[in-house]
C-alpha positions as CSV (number, residue, x, y, z in Angstrom):
1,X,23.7,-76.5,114.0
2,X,25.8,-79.0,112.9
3,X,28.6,-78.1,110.2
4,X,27.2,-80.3,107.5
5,X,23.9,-77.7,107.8
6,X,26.2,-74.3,108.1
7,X,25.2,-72.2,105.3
8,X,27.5,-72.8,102.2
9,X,29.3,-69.5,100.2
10,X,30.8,-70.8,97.3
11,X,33.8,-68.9,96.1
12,X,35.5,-68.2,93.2
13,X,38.9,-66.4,92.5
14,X,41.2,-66.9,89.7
15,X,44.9,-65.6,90.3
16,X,47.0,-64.7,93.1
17,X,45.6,-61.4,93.8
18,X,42.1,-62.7,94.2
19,X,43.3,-65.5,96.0
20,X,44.7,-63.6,98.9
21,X,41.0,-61.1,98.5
22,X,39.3,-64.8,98.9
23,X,41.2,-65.6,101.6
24,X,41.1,-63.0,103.7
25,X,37.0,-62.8,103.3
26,X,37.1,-66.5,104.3
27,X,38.6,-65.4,107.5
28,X,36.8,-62.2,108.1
29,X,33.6,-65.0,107.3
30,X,34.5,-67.3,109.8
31,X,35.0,-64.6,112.3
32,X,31.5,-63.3,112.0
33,X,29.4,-66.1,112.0
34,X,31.9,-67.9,114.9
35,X,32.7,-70.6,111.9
36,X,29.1,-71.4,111.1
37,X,29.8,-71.2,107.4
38,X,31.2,-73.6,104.6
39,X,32.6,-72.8,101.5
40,X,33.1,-74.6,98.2
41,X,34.7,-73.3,94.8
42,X,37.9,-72.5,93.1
43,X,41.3,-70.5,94.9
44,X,44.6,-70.4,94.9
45,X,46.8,-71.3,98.1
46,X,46.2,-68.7,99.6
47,X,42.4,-70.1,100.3
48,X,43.3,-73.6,100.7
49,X,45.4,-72.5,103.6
50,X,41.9,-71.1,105.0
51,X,40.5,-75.4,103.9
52,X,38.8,-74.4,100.5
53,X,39.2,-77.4,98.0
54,X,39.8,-76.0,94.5
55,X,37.5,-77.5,92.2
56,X,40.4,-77.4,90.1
57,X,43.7,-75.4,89.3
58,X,43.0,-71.5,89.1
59,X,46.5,-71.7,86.9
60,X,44.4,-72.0,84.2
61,X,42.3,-69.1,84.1
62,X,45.9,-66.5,84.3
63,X,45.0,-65.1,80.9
64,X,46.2,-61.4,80.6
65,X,45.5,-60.1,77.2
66,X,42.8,-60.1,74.4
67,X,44.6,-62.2,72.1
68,X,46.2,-64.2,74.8
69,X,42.3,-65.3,75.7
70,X,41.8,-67.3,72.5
71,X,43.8,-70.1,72.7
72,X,42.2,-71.1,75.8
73,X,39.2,-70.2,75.4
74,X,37.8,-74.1,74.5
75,X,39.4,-74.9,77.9
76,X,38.2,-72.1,79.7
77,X,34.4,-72.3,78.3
78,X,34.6,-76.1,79.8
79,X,35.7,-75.0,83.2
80,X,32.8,-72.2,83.2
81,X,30.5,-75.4,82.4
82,X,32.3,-77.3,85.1
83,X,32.1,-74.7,87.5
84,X,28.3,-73.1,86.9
85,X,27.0,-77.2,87.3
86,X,29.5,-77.9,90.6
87,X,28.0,-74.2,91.8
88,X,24.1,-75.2,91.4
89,X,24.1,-78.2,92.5
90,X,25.7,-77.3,95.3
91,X,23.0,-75.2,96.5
92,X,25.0,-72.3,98.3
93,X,23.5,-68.9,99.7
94,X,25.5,-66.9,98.1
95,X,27.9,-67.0,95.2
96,X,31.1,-64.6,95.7
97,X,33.3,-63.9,92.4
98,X,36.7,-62.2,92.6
99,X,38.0,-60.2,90.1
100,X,38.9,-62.4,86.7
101,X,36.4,-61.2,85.0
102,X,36.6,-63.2,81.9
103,X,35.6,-66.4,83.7
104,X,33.3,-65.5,86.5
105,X,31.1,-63.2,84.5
106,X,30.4,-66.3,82.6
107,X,29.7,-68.4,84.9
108,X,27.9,-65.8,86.7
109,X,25.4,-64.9,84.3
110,X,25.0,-68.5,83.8
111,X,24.0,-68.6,87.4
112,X,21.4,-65.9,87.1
113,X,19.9,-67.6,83.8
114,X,19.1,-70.7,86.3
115,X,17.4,-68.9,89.1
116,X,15.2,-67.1,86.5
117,X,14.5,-70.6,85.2
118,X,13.8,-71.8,88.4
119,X,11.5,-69.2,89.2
120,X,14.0,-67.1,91.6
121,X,14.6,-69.7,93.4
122,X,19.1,-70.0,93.9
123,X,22.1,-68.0,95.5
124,X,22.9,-64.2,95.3
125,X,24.7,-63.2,92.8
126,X,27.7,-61.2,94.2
127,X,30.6,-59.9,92.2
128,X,33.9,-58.5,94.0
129,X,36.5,-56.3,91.7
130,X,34.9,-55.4,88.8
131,X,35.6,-54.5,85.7
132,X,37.7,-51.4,84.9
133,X,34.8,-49.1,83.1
134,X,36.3,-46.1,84.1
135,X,39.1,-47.2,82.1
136,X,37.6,-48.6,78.9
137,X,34.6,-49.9,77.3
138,X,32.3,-48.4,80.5
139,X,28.9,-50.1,78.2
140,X,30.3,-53.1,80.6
141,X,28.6,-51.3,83.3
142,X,25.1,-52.3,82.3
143,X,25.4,-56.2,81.0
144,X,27.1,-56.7,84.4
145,X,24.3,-55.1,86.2
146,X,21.9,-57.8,84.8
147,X,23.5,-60.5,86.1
148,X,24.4,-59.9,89.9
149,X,22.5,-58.7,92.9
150,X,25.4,-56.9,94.4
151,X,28.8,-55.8,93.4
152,X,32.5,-54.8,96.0
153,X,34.5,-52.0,94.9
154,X,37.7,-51.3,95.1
155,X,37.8,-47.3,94.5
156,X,35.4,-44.7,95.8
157,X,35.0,-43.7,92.1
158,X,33.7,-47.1,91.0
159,X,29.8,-47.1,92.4
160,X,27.9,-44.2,90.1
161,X,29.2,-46.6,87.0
162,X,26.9,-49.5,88.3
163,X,24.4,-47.9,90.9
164,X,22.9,-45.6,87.8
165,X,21.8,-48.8,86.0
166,X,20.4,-50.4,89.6
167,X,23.0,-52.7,90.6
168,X,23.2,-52.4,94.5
169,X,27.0,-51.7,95.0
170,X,29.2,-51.4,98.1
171,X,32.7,-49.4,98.4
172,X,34.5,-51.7,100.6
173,X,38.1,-50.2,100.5
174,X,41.4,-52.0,99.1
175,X,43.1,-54.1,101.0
176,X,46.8,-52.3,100.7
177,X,45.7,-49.9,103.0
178,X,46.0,-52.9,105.4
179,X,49.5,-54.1,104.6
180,X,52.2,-54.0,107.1
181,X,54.8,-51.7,107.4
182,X,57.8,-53.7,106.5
183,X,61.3,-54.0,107.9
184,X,64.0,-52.8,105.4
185,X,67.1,-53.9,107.7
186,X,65.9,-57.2,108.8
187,X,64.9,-58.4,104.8
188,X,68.5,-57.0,104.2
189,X,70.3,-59.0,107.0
190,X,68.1,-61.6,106.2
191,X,68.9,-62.1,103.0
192,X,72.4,-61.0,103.3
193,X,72.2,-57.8,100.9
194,X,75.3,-55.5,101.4
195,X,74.7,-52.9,103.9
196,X,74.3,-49.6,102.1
197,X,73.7,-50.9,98.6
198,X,71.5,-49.6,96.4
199,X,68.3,-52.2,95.9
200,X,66.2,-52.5,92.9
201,X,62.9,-54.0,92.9
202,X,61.9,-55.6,90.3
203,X,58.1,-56.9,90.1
204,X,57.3,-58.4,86.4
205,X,53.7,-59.4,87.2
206,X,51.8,-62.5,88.8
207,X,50.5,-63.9,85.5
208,X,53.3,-66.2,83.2
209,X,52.1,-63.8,80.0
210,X,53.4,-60.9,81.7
211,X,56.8,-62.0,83.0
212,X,57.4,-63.5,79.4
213,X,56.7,-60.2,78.4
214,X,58.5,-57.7,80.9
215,X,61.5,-59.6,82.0
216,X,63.7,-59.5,78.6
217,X,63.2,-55.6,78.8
218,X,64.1,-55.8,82.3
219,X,67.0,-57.8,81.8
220,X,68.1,-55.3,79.8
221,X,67.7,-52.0,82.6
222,X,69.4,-54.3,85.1
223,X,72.2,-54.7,82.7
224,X,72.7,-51.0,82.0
225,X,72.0,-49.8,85.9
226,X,74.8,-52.5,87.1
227,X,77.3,-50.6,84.8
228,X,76.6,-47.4,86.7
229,X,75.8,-49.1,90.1
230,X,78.6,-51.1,91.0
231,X,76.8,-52.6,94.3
232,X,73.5,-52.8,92.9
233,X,71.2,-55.7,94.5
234,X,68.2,-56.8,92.6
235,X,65.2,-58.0,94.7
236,X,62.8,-59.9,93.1
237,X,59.5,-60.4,95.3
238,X,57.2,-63.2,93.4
239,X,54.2,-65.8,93.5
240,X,54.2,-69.3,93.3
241,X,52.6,-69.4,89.7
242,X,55.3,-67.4,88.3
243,X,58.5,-68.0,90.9
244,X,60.1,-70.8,89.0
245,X,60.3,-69.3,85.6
246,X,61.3,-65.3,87.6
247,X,64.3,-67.6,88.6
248,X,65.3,-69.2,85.7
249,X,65.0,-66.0,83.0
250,X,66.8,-64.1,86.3
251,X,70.1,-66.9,86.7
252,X,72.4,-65.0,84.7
253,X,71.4,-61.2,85.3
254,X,74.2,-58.7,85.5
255,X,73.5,-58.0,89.5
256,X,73.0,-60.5,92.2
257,X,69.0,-61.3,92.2
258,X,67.4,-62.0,95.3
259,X,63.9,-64.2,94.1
260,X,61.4,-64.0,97.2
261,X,58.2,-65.8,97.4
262,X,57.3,-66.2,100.8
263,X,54.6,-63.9,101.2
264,X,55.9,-63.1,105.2
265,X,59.0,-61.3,103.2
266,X,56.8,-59.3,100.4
267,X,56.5,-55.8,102.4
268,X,60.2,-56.1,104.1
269,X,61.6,-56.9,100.2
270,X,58.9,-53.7,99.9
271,X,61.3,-51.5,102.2
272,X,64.5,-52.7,101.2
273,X,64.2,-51.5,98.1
274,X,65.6,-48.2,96.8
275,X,63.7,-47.9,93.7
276,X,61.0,-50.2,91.9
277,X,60.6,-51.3,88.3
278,X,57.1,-53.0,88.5
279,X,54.4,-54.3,85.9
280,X,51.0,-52.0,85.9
281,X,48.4,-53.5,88.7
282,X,48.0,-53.8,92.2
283,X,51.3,-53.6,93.0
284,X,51.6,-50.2,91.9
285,X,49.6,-49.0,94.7
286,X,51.4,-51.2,96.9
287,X,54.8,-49.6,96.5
288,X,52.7,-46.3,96.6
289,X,51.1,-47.2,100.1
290,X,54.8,-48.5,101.3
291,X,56.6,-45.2,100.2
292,X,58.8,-46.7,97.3
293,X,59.9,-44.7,94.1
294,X,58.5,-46.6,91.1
295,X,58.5,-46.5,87.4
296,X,56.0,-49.0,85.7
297,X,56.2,-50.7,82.6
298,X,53.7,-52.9,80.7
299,X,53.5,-54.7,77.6
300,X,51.4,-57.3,75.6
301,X,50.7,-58.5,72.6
302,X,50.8,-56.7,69.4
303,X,47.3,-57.4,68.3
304,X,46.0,-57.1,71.9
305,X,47.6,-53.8,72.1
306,X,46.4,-52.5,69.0
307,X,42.8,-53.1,70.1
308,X,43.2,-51.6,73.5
309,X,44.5,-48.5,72.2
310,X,41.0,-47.6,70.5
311,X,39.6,-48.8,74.5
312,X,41.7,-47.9,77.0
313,X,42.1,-44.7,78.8
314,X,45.9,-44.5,78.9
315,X,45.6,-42.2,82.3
316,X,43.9,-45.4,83.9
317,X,46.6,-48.0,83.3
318,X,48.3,-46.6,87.0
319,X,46.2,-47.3,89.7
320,X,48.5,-44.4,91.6
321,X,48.0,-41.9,88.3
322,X,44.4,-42.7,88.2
323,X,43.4,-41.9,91.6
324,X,45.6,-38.9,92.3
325,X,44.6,-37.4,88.7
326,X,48.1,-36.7,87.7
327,X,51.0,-38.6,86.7
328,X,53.3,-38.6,90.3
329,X,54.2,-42.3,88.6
330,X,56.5,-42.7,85.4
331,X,54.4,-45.3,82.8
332,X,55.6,-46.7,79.7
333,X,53.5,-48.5,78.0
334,X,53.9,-50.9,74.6
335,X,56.4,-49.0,72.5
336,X,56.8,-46.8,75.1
337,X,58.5,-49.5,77.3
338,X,62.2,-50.0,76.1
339,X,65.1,-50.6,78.1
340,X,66.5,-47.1,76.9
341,X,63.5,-45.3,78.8
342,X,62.5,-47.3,81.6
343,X,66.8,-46.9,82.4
344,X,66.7,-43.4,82.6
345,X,63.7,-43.3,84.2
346,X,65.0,-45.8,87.1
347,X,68.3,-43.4,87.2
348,X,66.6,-40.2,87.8
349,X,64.4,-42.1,90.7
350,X,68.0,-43.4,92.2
351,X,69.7,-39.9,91.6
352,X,67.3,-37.3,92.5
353,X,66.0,-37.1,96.2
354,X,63.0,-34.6,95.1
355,X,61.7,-37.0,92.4
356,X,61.8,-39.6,95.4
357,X,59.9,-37.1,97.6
358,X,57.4,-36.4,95.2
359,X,56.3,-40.0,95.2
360,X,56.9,-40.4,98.6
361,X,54.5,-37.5,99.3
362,X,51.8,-39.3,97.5
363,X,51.6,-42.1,99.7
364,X,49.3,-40.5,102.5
365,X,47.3,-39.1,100.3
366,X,46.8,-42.3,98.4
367,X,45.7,-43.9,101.7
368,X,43.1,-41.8,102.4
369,X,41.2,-42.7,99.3
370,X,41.1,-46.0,99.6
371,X,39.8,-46.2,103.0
372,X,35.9,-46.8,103.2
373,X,35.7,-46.6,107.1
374,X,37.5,-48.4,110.3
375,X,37.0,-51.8,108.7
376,X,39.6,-53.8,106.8
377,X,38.3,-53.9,103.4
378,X,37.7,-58.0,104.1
379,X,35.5,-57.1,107.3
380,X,33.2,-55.3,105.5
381,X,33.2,-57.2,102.2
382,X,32.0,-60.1,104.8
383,X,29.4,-57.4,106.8
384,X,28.1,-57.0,103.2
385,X,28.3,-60.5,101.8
386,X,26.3,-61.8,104.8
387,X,23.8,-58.8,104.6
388,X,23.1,-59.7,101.0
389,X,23.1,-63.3,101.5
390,X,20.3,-63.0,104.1
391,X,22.6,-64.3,107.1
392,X,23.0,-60.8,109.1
393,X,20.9,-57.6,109.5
């Protein structure tokens, strides 16, 4: 088989997280099939490392909130256009979205419109990350059912929300049960941090929206905590998308601010750290799975927020909270999320070992859920992508 006739998978992932989730399937892909397979679509760098050609920049699709939506929207309908024509004409064997739901639910259902059209004749549908409907609006279940042919979870929970309305759906693990254990001292010599010092980390989101958002209220705790802590180091670990604009709102910061975003440093910045501030996401259960005390914060905009209030299941917003069913992690959420709270908060994590060993004693048992078997979550998103796809048994 030459590679021109390898069987095409055409990708799509939208910001930094599901860049990395794309990447890592490309690899796991590769792998299987011995590099009989081609891809096509839109990533991040992450995927371009593993030679996916964007069909354009996924910076444009880093929309966080409701209200933050609209303003692109004109521009984001065109790419879902762009994409769904580039996609069919294509002609791929499967068509793999990651998380950003906003886009590739368009331009998925767009998909499945065509193969009905053309008599059933086009790529499986396959959707990985959905969308949070144990969290709010779980009627989301159903319309996303009628446009895919099989869905990748995250969470053991996720599955009875889609399988009860007949969407064939796989738990494939999350890939921070995979992450390294990192190397505290050597990020710490590395970067020169003073031996002994206490370390804040300090993880405002991947998406410009949120850093906007967090960092002036995070400004503020570092302020406060470098009055108490006299050595106190702030480490910063970042993405490309936001890195340059984390630097410049961090110049003038009352502690010495240490902005990583070489991904080889993320889990060594991880165990250097004494205590985390971090934006509600992935990272959470990051820090949870590497053993560091966090508080998390989130905010967005007012009108946003005022319509997820009505939607969202506030014991959701912490992956950590949500899974464990209690709340082992501080949140403070929209008003909730001052400088006066998310300071004492940080202090009591810094002061008091057996609030530190509480969340430390989560980790394990974080782990544990989030495993599916002995495959890394990408491994068997591949095993399942292949199955679906008609490439493997």
């Amino acid at each position: 088989m030459s590679e021109d006739d390898a069987p095409l998978i055409y990708l799509m992932a939208g910001e930094a997280s599901g860049d990395v989730l794309g990447a890592g399937l490309m690899r796991s892909l590769k792998a299987m099939t011995g590099g009989r397979v081609r891809f096509a679509g839109l990533g991040g760098d992450a995927m371009a490392a593993e030679g996916l050609e964007s069909l354009f920049p996924i910076s444009e699709m880093a929309v966080m909130g409701i209200v933050e939506i609209l303003p692109k929207a004109p521009k984001l309908l065109r790419r879902v256009r762009e994409t769904v024509e580039d996609a069919w004409q294509r002609r791929p064997v499967a068509v793999v979205s990651i998380d950003s739901k906003a886009f590739t639910m368009r331009v998925q259902k767009r998909l499945h419109k065509l193969r009905d059209a053309a008599g059933g004749q086009g790529p499986k549908l396959i959707h990985w990350v959905p969308p949070t409907v144990w969290a709010w609006r779980p009627g989301r279940a159903k319309a996303i059912a009628r446009h895919l042919d099989h869905l990748l979870t995250l969470f053991p929970f996720e599955p009875p929300y889609f399988e009860e309305h007949g969407l064939d759906t796989t738990f494939v693990g999350h890939p921070a049960v995979g992450q390294p254990a990192g190397n505290g001292a050597a990020f710490r010599g590395r970067f020169r941090l003073p031996k002994g010092a206490p370390v804040l980390g300090v993880m405002p989101g991947s998406r410009p929206g949120e850093v906007r958002s967090l960092l002036p209220v995070f400004r503020e705790v570092v302020a406060r905590l470098a009055g108490r802590y006299q050595a106190l180091q702030v480490v910063i670990p970042t993405v490309p998308l936001v890195a340059d604009a984390v630097r410049e709102e961090t110049r003038d910061w009352r502690a010495p601010v240490t902005v990583v975003q070489d991904p080889r440093y993320k889990y060594d910045a991880f165990a250097a750290c004494t205590v985390a501030l971090a934006a509600s996401g992935t990272v959470t259960l990051e820090l949870t799975l590497a053993g560091v005390p966090t508080v998390v914060a989130y905010r967005v905009n007012a009108v946003s927020a005022a319509i997820a209030r009505r939607l969202i299941d506030p014991d959701a917003i912490v992956l950590t909270n949500k899974l464990l069913g209690r709340r082992v992690i501080p949140q403070f959420i929209q008003e909730d999320c001052t400088a006066d709270r998310l300071t004492v908060a940080v202090e009591r994590l810094f002061d008091d070992p057996r609030a530190r060993a509480e969340q430390g004693a989560a980790s394990e048992a974080v782990r544990g859920l989030l495993q599916a078997d002995d495959e890394a979550p990408s491994e068997r998103a591949a095993r399942t992508v292949l199955r679906v796809a008609g490439l493997a048994a």
